[in-house]
N, CA, C and O of each residue as an XYZ file, in Angstrom:
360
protein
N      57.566     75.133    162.955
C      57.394     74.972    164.385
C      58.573     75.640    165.111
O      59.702     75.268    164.789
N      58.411     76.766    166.237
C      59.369     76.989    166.635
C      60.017     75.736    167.448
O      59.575     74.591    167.546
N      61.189     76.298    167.995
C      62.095     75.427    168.461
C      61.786     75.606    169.940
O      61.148     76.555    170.396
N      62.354     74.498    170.718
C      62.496     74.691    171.875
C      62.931     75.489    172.827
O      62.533     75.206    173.957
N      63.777     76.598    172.694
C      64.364     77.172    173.302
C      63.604     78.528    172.684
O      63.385     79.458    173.459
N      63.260     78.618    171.482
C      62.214     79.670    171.702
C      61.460     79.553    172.273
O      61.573     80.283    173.257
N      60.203     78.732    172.286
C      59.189     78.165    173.294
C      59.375     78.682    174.541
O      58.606     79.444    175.126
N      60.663     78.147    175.032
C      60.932     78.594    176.499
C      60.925     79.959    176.646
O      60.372     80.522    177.592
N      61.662     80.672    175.527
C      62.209     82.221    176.277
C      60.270     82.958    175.779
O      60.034     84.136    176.048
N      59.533     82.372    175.325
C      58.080     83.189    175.231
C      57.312     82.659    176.593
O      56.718     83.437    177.338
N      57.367     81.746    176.742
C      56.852     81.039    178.385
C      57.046     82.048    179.472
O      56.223     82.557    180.233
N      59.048     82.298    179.293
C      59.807     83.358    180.282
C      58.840     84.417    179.958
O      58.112     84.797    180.874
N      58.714     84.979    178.739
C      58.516     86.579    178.500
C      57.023     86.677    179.383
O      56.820     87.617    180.151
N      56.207     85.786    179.205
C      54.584     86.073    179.828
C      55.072     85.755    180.758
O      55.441     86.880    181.094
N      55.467     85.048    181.633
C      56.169     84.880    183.558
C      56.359     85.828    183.909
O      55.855     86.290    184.932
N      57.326     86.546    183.000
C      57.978     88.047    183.539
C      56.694     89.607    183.026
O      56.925     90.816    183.036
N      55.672     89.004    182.720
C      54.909     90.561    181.580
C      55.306     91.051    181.211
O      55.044     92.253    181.251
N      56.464     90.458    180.405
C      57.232     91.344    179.371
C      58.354     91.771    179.563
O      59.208     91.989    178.704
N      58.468     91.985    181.190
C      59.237     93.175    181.647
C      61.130     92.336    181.489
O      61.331     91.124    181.412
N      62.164     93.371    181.484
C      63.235     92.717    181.159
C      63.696     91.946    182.806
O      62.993     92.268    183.764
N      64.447     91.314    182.959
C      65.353     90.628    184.053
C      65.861     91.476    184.735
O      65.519     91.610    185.910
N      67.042     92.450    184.014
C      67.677     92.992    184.837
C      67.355     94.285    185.295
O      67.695     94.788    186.365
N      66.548     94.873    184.236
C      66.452     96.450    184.256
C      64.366     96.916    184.760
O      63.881     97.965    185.184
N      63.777     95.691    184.460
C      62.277     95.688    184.584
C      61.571     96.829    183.346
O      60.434     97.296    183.274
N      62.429     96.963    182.719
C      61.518     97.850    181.537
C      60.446     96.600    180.299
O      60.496     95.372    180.222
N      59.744     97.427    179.660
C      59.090     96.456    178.796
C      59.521     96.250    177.458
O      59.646     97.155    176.633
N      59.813     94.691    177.193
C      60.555     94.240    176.335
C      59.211     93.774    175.104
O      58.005     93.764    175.350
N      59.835     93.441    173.861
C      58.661     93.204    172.849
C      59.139     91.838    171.909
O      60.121     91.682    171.183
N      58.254     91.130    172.179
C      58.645     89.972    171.158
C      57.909     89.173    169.939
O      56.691     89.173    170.116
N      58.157     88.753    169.206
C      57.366     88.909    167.832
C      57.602     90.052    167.163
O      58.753     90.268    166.782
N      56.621     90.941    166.910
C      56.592     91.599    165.893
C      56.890     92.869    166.873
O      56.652     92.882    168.080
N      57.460     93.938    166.114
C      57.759     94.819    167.109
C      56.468     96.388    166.748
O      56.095     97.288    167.501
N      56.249     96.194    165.805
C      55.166     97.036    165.294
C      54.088     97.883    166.629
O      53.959     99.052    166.993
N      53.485     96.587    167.035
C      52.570     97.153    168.298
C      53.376     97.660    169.323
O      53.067     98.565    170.098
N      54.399     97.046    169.289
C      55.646     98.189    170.405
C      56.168     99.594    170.432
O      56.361    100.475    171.270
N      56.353     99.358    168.762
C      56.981    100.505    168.741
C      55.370    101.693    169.008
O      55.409    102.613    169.825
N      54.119    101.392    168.156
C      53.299    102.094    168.005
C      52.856    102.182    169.858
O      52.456    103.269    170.275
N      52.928    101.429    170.481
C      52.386    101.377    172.395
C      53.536    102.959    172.597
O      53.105    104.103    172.739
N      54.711    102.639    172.562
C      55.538    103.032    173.663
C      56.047    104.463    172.937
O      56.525    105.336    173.660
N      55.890    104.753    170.988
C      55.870    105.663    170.758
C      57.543    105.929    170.460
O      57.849    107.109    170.290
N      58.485    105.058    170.395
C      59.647    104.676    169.839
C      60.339    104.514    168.137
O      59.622    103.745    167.496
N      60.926    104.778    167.723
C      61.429    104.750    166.486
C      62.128    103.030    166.210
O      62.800    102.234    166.866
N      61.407    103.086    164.651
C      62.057    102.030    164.413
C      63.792    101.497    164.746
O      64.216    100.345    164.656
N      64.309    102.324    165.011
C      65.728    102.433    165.065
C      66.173    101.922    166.572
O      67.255    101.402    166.845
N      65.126    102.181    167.457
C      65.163    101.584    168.942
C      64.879    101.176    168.960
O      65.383    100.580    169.912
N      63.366    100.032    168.289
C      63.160     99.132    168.695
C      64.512     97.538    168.800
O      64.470     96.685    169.686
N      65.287     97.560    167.938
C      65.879     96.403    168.335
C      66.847     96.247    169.771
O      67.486     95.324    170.276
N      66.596     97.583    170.100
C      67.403     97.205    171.577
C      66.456     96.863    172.504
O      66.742     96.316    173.569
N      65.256     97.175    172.137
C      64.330     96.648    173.218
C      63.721     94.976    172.997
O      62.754     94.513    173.601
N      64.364     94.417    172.218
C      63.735     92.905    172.292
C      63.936     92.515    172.536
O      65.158     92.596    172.656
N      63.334     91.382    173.086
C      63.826     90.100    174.424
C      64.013     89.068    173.653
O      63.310     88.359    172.934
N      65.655     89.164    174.105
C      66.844     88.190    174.136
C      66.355     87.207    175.641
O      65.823     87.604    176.678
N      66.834     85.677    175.191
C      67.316     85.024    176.295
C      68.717     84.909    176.733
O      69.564     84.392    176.005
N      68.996     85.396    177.948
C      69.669     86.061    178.965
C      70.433     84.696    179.476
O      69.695     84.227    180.342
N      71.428     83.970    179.343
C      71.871     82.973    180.327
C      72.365     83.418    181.390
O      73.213     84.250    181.069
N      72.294     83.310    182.596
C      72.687     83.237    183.814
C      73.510     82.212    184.280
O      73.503     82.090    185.505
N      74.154     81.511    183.712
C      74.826     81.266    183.980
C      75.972     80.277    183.220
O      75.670     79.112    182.959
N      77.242     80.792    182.900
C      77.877     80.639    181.322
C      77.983     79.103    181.534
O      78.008     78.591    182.653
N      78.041     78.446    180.427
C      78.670     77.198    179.794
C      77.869     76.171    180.954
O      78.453     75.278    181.569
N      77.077     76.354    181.035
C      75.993     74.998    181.919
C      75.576     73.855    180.807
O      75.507     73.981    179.585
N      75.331     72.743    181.597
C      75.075     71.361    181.205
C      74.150     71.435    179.712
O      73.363     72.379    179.640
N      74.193     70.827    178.961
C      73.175     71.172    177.847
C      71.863     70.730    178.241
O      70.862     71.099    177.627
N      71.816     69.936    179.261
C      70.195     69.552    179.745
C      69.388     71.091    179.835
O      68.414     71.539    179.230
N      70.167     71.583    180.749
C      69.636     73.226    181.648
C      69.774     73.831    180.460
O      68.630     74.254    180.293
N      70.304     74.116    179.651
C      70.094     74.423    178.741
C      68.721     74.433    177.863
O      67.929     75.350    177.645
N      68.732     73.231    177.488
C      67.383     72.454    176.474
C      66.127     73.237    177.595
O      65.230     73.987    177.210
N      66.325     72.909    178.692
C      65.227     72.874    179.465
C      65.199     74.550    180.070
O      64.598     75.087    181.001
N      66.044     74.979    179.165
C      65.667     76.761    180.074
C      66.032     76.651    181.651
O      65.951     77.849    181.921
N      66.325     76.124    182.682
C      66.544     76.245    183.491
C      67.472     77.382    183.710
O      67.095     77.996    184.708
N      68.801     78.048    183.050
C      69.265     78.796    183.258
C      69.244     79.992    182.318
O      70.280     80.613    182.079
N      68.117     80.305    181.804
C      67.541     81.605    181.078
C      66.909     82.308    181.649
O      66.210     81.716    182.471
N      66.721     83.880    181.629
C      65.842     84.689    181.565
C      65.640     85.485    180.721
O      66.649     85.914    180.161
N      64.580     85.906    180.362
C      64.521     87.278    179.441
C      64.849     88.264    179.477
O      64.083     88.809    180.272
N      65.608     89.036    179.094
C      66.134     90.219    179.346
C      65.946     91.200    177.965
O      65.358     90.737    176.987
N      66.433     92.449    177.956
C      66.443     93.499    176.717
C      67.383     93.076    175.868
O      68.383     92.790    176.526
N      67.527     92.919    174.872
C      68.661     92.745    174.135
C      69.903     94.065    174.766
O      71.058     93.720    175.013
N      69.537     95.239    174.917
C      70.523     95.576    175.485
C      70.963     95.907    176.622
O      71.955     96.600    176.849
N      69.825     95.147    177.815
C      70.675     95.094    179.136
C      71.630     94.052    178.806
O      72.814     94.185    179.113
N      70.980     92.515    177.903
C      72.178     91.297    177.835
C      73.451     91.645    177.495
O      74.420     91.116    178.040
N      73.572     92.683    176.445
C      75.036     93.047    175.670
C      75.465     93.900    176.866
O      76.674     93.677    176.942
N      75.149     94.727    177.810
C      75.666     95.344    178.962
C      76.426     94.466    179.758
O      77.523     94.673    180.276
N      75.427     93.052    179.811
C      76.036     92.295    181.222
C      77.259     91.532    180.378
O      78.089     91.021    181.130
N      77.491     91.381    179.117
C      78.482     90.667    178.360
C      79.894     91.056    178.431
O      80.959     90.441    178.487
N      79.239     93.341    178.391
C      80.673     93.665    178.161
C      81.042     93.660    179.861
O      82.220     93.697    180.215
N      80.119     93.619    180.690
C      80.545     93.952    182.040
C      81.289     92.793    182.351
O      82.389     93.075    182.828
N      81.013     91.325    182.220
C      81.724     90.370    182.250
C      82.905     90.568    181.177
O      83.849     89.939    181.655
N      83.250     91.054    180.139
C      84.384     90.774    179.561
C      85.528     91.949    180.295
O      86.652     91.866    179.801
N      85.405     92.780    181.154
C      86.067     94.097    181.649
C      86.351     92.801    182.788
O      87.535     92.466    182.753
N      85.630     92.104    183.659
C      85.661     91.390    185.051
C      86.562     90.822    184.427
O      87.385     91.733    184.343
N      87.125     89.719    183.783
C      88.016     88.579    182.795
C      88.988     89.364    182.802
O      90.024     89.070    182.205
């Protein structure tokens, strides 16, 4: 059984059609096969295109947490963008 917080970020992914948070491109989750074969991408790119859940906002309550309240879906590599952009801000 997945877990809860997966649950949530697949709920997010159909809310959003796929598309990422920050950048609106189309993200792939599960299996990446039909992605890569849709969009015509190499296995080697597909892992930057999978949707990661995105916190918006660091170190929140573990309720908002559990409950997704402060997730979105994003690309796996817009999230690592906004990580290093926050670690340059610090």
């Amino acid at each position: 059984m997945p877990s809860p917080i997966a649950l949530h970020r697949a709920r997010a992914f159909k809310r959003q059609s796929g598309l990422c948070f920050y950048c609106g491109y189309p993200m792939w989750d599960g299996s990446a096969e039909p992605f890569i074969e849709r969009y015509n991408i190499s296995r080697r790119q597909a892992p930057q295109l999978h949707c990661t859940g995105e916190h918006l906002r660091a170190r929140v309550a573990a309720v908002e947490a559990f409950n997704g309240t402060s997730t979105e879906p994003a690309l796996n590599w817009c999230s690592l963008g906004q990580e290093r952009t926050f670690d340059r801000a610090v």
